[in-house]
PLY file of the C-alpha trace (Angstrom):
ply
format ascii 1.0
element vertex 252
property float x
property float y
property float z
element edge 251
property int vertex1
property int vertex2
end_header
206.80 -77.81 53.87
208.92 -74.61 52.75
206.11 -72.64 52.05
204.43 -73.25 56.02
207.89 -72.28 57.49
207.59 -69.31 54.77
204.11 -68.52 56.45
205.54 -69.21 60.09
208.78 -66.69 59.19
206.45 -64.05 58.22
206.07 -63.27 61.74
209.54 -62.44 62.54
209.24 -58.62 62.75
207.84 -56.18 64.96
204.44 -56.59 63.82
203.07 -59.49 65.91
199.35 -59.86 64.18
199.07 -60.37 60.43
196.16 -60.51 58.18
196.03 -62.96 55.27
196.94 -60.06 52.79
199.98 -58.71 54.43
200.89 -63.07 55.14
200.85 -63.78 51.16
202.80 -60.14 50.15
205.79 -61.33 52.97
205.78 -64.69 51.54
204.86 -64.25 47.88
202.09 -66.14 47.47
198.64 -65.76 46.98
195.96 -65.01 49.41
194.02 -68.24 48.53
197.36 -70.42 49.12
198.21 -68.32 52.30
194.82 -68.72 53.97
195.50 -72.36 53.29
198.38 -72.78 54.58
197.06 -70.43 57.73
194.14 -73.30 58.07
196.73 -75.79 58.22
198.66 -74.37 60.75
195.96 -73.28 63.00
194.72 -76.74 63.07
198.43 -77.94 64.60
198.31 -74.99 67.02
201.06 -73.06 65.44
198.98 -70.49 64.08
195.89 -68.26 66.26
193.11 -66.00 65.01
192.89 -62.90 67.06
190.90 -61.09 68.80
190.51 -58.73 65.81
188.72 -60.85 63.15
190.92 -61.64 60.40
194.30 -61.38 61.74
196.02 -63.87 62.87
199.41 -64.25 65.68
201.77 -66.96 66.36
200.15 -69.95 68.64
201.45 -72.43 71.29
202.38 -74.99 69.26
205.17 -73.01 68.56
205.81 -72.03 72.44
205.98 -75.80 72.56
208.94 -76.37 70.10
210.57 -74.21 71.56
210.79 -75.50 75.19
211.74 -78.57 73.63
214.34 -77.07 72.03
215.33 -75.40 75.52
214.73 -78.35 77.35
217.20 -80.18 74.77
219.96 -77.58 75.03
220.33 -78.44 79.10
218.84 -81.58 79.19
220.58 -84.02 76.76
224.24 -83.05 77.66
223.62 -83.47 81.48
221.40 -86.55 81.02
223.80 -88.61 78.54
226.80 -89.76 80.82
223.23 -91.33 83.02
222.43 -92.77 80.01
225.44 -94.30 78.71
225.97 -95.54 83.10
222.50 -97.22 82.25
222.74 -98.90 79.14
226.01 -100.06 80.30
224.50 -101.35 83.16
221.66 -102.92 81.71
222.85 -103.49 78.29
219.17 -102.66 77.06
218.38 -99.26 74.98
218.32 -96.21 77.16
215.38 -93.49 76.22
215.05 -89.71 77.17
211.94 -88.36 76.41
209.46 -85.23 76.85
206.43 -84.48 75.95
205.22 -82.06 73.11
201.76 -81.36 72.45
199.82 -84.08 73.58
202.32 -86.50 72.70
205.76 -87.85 74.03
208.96 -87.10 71.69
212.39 -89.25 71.62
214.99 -86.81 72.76
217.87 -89.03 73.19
218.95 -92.65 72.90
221.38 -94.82 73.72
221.17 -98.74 71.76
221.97 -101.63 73.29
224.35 -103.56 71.54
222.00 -106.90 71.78
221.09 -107.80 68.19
217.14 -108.04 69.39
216.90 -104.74 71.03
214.54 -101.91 71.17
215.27 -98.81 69.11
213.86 -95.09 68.96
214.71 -92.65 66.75
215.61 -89.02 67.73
212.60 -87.23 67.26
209.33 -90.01 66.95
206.52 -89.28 68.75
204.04 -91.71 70.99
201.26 -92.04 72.70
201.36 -90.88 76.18
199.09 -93.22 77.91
200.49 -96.44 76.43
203.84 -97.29 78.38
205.93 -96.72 81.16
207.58 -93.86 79.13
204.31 -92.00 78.68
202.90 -92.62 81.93
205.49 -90.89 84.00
205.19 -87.86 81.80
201.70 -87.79 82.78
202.11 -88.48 86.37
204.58 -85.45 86.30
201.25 -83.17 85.26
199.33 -81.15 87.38
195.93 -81.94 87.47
194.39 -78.88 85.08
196.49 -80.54 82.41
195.91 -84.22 83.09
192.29 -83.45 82.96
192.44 -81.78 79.67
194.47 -84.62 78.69
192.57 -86.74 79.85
189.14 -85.41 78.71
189.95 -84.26 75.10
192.73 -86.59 73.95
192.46 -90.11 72.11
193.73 -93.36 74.25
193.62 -95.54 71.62
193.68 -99.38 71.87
197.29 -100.19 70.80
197.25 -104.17 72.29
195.44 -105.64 74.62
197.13 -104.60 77.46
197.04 -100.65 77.06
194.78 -99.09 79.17
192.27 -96.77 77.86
189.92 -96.34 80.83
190.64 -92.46 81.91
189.91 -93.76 85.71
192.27 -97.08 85.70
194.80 -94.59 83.94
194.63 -91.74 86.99
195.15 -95.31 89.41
197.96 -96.11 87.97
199.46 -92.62 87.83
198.59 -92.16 91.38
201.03 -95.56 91.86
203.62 -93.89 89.42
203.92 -90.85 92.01
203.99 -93.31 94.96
206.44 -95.12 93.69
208.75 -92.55 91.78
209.05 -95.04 88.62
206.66 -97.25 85.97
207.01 -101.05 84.67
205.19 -101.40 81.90
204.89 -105.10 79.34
202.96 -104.85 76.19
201.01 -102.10 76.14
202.56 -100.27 73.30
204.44 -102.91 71.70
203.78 -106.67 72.44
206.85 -108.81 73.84
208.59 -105.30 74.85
208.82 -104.31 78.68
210.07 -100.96 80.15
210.93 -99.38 82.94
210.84 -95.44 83.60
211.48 -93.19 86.17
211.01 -89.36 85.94
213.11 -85.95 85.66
212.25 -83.39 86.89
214.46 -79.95 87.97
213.68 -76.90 90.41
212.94 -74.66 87.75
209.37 -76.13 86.57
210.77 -76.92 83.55
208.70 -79.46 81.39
209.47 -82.74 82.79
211.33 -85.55 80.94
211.60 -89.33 81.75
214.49 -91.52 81.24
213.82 -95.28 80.06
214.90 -98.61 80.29
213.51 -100.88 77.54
213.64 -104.00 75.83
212.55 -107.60 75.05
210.32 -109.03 78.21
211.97 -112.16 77.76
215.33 -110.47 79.12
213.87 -107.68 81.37
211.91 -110.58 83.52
209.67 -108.99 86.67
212.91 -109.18 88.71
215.59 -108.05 86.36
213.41 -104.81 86.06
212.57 -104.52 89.24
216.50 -104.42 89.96
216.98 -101.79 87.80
213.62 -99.38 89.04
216.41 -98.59 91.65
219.22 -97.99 89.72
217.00 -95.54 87.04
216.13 -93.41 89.90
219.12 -93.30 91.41
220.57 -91.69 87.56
216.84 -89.95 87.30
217.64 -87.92 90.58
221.75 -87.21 89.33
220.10 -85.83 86.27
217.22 -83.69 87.89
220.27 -82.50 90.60
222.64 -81.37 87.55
219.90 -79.58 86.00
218.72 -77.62 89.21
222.78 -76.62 89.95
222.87 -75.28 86.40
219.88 -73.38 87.13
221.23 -71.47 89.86
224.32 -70.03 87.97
226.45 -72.34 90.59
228.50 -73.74 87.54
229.81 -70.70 85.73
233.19 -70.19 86.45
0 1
1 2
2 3
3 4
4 5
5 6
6 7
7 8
8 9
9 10
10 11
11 12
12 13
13 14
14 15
15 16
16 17
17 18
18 19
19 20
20 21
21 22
22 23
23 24
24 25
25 26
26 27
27 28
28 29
29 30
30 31
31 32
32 33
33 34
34 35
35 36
36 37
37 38
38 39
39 40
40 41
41 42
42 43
43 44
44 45
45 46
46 47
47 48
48 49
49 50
50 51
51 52
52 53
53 54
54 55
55 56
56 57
57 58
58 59
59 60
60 61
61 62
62 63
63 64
64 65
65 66
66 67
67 68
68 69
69 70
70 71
71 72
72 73
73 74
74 75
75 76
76 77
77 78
78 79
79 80
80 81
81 82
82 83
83 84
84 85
85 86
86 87
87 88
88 89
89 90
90 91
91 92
92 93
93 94
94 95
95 96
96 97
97 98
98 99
99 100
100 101
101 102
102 103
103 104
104 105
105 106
106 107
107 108
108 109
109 110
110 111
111 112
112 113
113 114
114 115
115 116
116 117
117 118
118 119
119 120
120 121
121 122
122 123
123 124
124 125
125 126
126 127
127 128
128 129
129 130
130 131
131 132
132 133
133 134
134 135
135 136
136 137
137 138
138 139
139 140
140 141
141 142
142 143
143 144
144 145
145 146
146 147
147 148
148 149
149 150
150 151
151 152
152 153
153 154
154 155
155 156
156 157
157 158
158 159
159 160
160 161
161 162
162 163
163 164
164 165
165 166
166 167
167 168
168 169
169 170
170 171
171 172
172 173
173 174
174 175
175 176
176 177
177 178
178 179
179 180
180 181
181 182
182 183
183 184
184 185
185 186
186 187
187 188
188 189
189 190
190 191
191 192
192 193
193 194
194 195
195 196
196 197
197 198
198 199
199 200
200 201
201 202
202 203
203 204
204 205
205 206
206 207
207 208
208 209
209 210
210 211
211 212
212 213
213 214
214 215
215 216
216 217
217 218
218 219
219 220
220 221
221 222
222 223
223 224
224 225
225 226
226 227
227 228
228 229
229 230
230 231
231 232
232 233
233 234
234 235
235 236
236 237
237 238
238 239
239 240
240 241
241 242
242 243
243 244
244 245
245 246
246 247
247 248
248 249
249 250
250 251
């Protein structure tokens, strides 16, 4: 683990490419271990060849942590007073989550106090097409990325009710975007049901959802359907704090 950051550090200079050689003299190890740990990275998309064979440069993956990182640094302070409203509200477990790679990421929770509740940790990753959390993100995609989504990434069978059919997946994001939120039961997690509605600012920022979740035996079809309403309604406060902040309007 210390020696990929090691490898990943070695790029903080003024000297954007790096061969192998000049990788294991900043780092100390040995070109063997450093083309390893190269291969590694590359595979996770933190790491690109170059156009000049045999050098390498920092990749996306690592554009990606860092807009989550920016996205956290706005987006968890303005979103958590929503969150708290909603789990207090609700009294279920409130989720804020964006996506990062081709996965969704926990930013933020709030537990419900219920003994039998749903809980994320900070930080877990999920499926994206499995769940009302995931499918918003995805609705919030324009189309070059669904389809790349879509036609390279894994929609594995997690219970019988998650939908792995790329065209029954695009119908129901098409109904996502009609209807500004998502109720999903089961499909990640049997006996679980969520609701999710998305965020989105002005800026084009990666988008985030915020979720409602827990047992289907307390969020019944018309319990959630109650609170579709009141998620957008704190969806929309959020996305409108983020897009003031944006402009500069709020520093004194």
């Amino acid at each position: 683990m210390a020696r990929g950051l090691d490898v990943l550090e070695a790029f903080k200079s003024d000297q954007a490419e790096l061969s192998i050689p000049e990788i294991a003299r900043r780092t100390g190890l040995t070109t063997g271990t450093a083309y390893r740990y190269v291969a590694t990275l590359k595979s996770r998309g933190f790491i690109q060849e170059s156009r000049t064979r045999g050098r390498y440069h920092l990749g996306m993956g690592v554009l990606e942590l860092a807009r989550v990182v920016s996205l956290q640094v706005d987006l968890i302070p303005a979103s958590l007073p929503s969150m708290r409203h909603l789990a207090q509200e609700t009294k279920e477990t409130v989720l804020l989550a964006a996506i990062h790679q081709s996965k969704g990421i926990c930013l933020e929770r709030v537990e419900s106090r219920h003994a039998l509740r749903v809980t994320w940790e900070r930080g877990s990753t999920f499926h994206l097409h499995a769940g009302a959390t995931g499918k918003v993100l995805l609705a919030c995609l324009d189309e070059g990325k669904l389809s790349i989504f879509l036609d390279g990434g894994e929609l594995p069978q997690l219970t019988k009710k998650t939908v792995t059919d790329p065209r029954k997946l695009r119908e129901d994001l098409a109904l996502i975007q009609t209807r500004g939120f998502c109720i999903s039961e089961g499909e990640e997690t049997p006996g679980i049901r969520a609701i999710a509605a998305p965020v989105i600012d002005t800026r084009g920022d990666m988008p985030a959802s915020l979720t409602v979740g827990g047992p289907a035996q307390r969020l019944t079809k018309r319990i959630s359907n109650g609170i579709a309403g009141l998620l957008i309604e704190e969806a929309e406060r959020i996305s409108q704090g983020l897009s003031f902040r944006s402009t500069g309007q709020g520093d004194g």
